[in-house]
DRENMI-741839 format. One line per 8 residues: number of its first residue (from 0); their letters; for each residue x, y, z of C-alpha. Coordinates in steps of 0.1 Angstrom, whole numbers, padded with zeros to 4 digits, m for minus. Layout:
// residues N
NUM> A> X:Y:Z  ...
This chain:
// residues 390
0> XXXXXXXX> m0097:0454:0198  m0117:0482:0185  m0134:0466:0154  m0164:0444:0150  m0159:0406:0145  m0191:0387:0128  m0219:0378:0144  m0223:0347:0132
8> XXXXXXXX> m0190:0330:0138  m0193:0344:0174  m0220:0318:0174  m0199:0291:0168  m0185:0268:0197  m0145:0272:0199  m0128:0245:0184  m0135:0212:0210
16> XXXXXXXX> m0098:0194:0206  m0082:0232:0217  m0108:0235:0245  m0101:0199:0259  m0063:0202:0257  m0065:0238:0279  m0076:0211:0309  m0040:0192:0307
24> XXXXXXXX> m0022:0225:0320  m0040:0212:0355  m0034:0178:0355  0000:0168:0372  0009:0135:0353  0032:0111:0373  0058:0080:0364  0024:0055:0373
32> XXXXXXXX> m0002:0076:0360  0007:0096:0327  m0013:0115:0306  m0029:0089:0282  m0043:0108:0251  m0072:0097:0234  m0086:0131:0224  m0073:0138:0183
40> XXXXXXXX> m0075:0113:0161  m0040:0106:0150  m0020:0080:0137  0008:0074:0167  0032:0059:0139  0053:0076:0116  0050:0075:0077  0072:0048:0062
48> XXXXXXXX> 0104:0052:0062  0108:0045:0023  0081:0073:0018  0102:0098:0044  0135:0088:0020  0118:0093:m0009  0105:0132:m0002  0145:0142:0010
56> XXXXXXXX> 0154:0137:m0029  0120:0158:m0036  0135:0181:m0016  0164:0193:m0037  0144:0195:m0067  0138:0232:m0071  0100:0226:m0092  0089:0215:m0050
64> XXXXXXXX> 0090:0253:m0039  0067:0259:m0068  0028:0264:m0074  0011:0234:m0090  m0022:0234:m0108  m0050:0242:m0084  m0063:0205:m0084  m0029:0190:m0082
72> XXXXXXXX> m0004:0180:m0103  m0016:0155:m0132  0007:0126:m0122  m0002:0123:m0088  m0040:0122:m0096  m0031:0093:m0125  m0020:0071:m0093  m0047:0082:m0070
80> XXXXXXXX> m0068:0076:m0095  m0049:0040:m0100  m0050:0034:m0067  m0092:0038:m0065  m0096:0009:m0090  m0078:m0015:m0070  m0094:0001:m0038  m0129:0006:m0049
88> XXXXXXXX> m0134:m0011:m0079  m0146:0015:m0102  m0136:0038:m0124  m0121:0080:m0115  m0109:0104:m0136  m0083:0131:m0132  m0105:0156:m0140  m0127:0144:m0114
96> XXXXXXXX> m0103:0150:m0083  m0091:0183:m0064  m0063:0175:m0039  m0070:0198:m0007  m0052:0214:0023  m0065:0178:0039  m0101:0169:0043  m0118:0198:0062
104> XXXXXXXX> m0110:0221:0032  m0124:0197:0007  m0155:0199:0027  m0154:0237:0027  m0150:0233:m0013  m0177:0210:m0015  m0202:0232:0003  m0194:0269:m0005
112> XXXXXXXX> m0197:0247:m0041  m0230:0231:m0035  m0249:0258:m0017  m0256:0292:m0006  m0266:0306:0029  m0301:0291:0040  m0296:0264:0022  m0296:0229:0045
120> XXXXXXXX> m0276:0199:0049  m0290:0166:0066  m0267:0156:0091  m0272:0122:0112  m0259:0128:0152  m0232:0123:0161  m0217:0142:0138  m0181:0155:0131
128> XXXXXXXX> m0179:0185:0151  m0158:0205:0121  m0184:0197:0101  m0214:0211:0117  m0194:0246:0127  m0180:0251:0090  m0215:0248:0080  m0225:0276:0108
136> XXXXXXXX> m0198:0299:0095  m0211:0298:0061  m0247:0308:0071  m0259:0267:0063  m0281:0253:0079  m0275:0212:0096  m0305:0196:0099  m0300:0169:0123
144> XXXXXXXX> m0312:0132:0125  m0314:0126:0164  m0288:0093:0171  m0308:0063:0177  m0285:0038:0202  m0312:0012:0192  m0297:0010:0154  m0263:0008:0166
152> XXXXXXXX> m0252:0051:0155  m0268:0037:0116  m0289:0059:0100  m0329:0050:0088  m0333:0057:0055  m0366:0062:0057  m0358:0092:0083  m0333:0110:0065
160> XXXXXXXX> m0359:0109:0039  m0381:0129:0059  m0362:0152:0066  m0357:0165:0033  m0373:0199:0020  m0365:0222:m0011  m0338:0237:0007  m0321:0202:0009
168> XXXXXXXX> m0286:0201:m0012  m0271:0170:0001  m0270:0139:0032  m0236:0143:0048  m0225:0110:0061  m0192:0102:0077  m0178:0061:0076  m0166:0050:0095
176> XXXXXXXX> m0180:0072:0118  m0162:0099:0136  m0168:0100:0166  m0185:0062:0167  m0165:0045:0145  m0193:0024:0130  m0187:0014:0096  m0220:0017:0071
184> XXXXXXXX> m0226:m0010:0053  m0222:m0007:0015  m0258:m0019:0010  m0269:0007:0033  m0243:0032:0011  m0261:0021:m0019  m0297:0028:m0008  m0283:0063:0002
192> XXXXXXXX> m0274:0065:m0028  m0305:0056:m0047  m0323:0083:m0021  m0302:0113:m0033  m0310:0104:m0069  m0348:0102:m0063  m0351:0132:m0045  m0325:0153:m0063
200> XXXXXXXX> m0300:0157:m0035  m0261:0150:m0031  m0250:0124:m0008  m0216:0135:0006  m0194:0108:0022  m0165:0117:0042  m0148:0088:0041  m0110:0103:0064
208> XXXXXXXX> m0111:0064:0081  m0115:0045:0049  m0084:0029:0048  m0083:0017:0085  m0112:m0010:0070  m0102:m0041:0049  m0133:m0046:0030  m0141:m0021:m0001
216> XXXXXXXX> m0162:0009:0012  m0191:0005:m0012  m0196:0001:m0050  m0209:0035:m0061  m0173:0040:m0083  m0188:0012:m0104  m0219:0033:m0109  m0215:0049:m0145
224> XXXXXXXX> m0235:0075:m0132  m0222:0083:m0096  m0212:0114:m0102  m0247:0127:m0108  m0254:0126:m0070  m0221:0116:m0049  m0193:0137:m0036  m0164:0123:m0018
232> XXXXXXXX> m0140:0135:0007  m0107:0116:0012  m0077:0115:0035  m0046:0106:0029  m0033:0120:0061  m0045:0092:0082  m0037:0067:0055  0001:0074:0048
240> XXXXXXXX> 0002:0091:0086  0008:0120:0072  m0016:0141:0093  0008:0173:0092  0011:0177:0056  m0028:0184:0054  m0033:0153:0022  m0070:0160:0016
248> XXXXXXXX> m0090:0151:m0013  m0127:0166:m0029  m0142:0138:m0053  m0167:0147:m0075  m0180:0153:m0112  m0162:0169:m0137  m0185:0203:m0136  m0186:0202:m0099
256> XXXXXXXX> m0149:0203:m0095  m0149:0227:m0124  m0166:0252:m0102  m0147:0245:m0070  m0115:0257:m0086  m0126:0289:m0087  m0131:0292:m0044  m0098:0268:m0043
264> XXXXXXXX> m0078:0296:m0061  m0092:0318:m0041  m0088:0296:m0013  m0052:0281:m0012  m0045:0275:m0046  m0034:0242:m0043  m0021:0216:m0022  0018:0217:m0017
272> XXXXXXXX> 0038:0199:m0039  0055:0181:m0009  0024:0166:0000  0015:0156:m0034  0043:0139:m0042  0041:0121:m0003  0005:0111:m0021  0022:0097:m0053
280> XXXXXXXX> 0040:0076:m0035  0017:0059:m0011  m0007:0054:m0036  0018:0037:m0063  0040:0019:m0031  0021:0013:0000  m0003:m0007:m0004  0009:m0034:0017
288> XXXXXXXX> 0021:m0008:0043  m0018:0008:0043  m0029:m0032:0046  m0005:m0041:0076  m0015:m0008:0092  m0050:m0021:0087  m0045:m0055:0103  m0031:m0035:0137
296> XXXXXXXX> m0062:m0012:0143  m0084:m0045:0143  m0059:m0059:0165  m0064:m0027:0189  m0098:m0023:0183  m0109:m0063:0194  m0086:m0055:0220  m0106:m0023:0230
304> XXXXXXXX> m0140:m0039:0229  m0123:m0069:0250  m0107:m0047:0277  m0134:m0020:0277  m0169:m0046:0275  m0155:m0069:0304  m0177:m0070:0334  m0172:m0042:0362
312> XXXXXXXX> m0164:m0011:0340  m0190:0016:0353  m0191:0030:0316  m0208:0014:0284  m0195:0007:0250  m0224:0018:0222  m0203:0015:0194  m0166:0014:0181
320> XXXXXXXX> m0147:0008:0149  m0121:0017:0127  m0104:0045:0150  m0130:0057:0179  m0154:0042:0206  m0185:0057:0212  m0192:0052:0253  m0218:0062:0278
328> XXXXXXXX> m0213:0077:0309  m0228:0065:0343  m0232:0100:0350  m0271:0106:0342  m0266:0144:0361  m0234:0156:0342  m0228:0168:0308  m0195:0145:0288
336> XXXXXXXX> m0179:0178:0292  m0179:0176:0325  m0169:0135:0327  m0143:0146:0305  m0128:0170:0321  m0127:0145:0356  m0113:0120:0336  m0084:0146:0327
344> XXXXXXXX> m0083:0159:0366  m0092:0126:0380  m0076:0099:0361  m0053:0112:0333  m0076:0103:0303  m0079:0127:0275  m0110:0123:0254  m0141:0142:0240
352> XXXXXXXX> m0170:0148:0254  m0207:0136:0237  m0222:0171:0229  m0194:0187:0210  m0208:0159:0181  m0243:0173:0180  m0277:0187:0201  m0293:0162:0228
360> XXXXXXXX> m0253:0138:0233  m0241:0150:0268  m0242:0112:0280  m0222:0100:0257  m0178:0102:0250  m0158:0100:0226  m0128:0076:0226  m0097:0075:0198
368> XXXXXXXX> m0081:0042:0206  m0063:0044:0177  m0042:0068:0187  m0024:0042:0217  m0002:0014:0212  m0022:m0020:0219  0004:m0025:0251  m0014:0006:0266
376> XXXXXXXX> m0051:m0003:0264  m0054:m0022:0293  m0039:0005:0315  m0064:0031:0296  m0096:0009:0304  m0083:0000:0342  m0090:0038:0348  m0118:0037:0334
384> XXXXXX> m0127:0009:0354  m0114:0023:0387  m0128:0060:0386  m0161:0059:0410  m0192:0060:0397  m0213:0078:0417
């Protein structure tokens, strides 16, 4: 290669899932010990089956291979739309959604929308490790609240607060959490809420695990003036299990969304029409599907915390919810990367290691339960349990 390649995404750490998943080439799985992967957060069911039916007779409509509006076809954003006032309680309008190539390029729409380079974003640790290196890419700049084990991964108001300078455009928050899957209390949404307002800010919630929760996420919907200083980001990919047809969502005012068309055209113009009608149909049909899907990841996940908190397992559960575990090493002189990448060698466990979510977290891994059956958790925590600690 002859030509120059930018400075500043040479700066940027590769992508962590692609980096993990080059270690499995040197593992040699066996019939007692194969490769268990809790690594990428993925759903390891299928989309209904009515849903997978119903998108073979979209399929021979000829309108499917076409564009749609950039924000997505009207219809479909009626029933999403629907589907938030059973959900959340409040009140959305059309004009107030852009469907996305799934949730990572809402989040690119909602910050090449919200600021320009040197601008900054307050971002609690862990963070989403897309998150932080979009925001590198774009010349942003995270400023980072250190993780506090003490408040179980929740972040002090009065901190965040601090943090703030006239540079500030918004608190980025993702709940449930990925990577700890803890799940911020609606109060604690509120007052996040009420902090963005007073200091003139945004509060963006990436809310991707949303639906793996029974309770309603917050009340800021109900809020007739929540689009003043809240953006969302959805996805319907986890929800429906539709991870593949990239079923993202940017949530926002009328005028913000106005402007994000413009770097959405530019962008990808819209969402495909597959996925949008896969989207129609989950939000007018599966609800009880979502809920039943809901009622399994708490079965997994009390069946995590049971397996993984029970005495003699030389590493420590922080935190977990929704989809993840957030655990601690008993390595004090290794980096997670290089716990994880044992684990891999060692003991067949795929997962992500602490610092890829943030500065000052190589003690720490990350753990998708969610992605294993509940029949497999025991045998994923027994090697855990058995690999030495010293």
């Amino acid at each position: 290669m002859k030509y120059t390649i930018s400075p500043q995404i040479r700066s940027v750490h590769f992508p962590p899932i692609s980096e993990v998943r080059e270690w499995v080439a040197s593992y040699h799985a066996t019939p007692e010990q194969p490769l268990m992967d809790l690594c990428q957060a993925v759903p390891d069911y299928p989309p209904a089956p009515e849903l997978v039916e119903h998108l073979k007779g979209i399929m021979d409509d000829p309108l499917t291979a076409r564009y749609s509006p950039d924000e997505g076809l009207l219809e479909v954003r009626e029933a999403v739309c629907d589907r938030y006032g059973r959900r959340y309680g409040g009140v959305v309008n059309p004009r107030q959604l852009c469907l996305t190539i799934g949730a990572s390029q809402a989040f690119w729409l909602a910050m090449v929308t919200l600021c320009t380079a040197g601008d900054e974003i307050i971002v609690p640790l862990p963070s989403y490790f897309d998150h932080p290196m979009a925001l590198e890419v774009l010349g942003i700049r995270p400023v980072y609240l250190p993780f506090d084990e003490a408040s179980g991964g929740l972040p002090s108001v009065a901190k965040l607060e601090s943090l703030i300078t006239p540079r500030s455009r918004a608190i980025l928050l993702v709940t449930p959490s990925n990577p700890t899957g803890v799940v911020t209390p609606p109060q604690l949404i509120r007052e996040l809420f009420e902090l963005a307002r007073r200091r003139g800010v945004a509060l963006v919630l990436d809310e991707t695990y949303a639906d793996f929760i029974p309770d309603r996420p917050h009340d800021l919907f109900t809020d007739p003036q929540w689009s003043d200083h809240f953006i969302q980001i959805i996805s319907f990919g986890k929800t429906y299990a539709l991870t593949g047809y990239r079923a993202g969502m940017l949530v926002a005012s009328e005028q913000f969304i106005h402007q994000a068309l413009k770097a959405q055209d530019s962008m990808a113009v819209c969402q495909p029409r597959i996925t949008q009608h896969a989207v129609r149909y989950g939000a007018v049909m599966l609800d009880s599907w979502v809920e039943a899907n809901q009622e399994m990841m708490a079965r997994r996940h009390d069946r995590f915390r049971e397996e993984f908190m029970a005495a003699g397992n030389p590493f420590r559960l922080v935190t977990s919810g929704a989809f993840f575990a957030w655990v601690r090493h008993p390595f004090p002189a290794l980096t997670g990367r290089e716990v994880a990448r044992r684990l891999v060698l060692e003991a067949g466990i795929l997962c992500l290691p602490g610092e890829v979510f943030g500065p000052g977290l190589t003690p720490y891994l990350r753990l998708a339960f969610g992605n294993i059956q509940e029949e497999s958790i025991r045998q994923a925590v027994e090697r855990f349990r058995a690999f030495p600690a010293e």
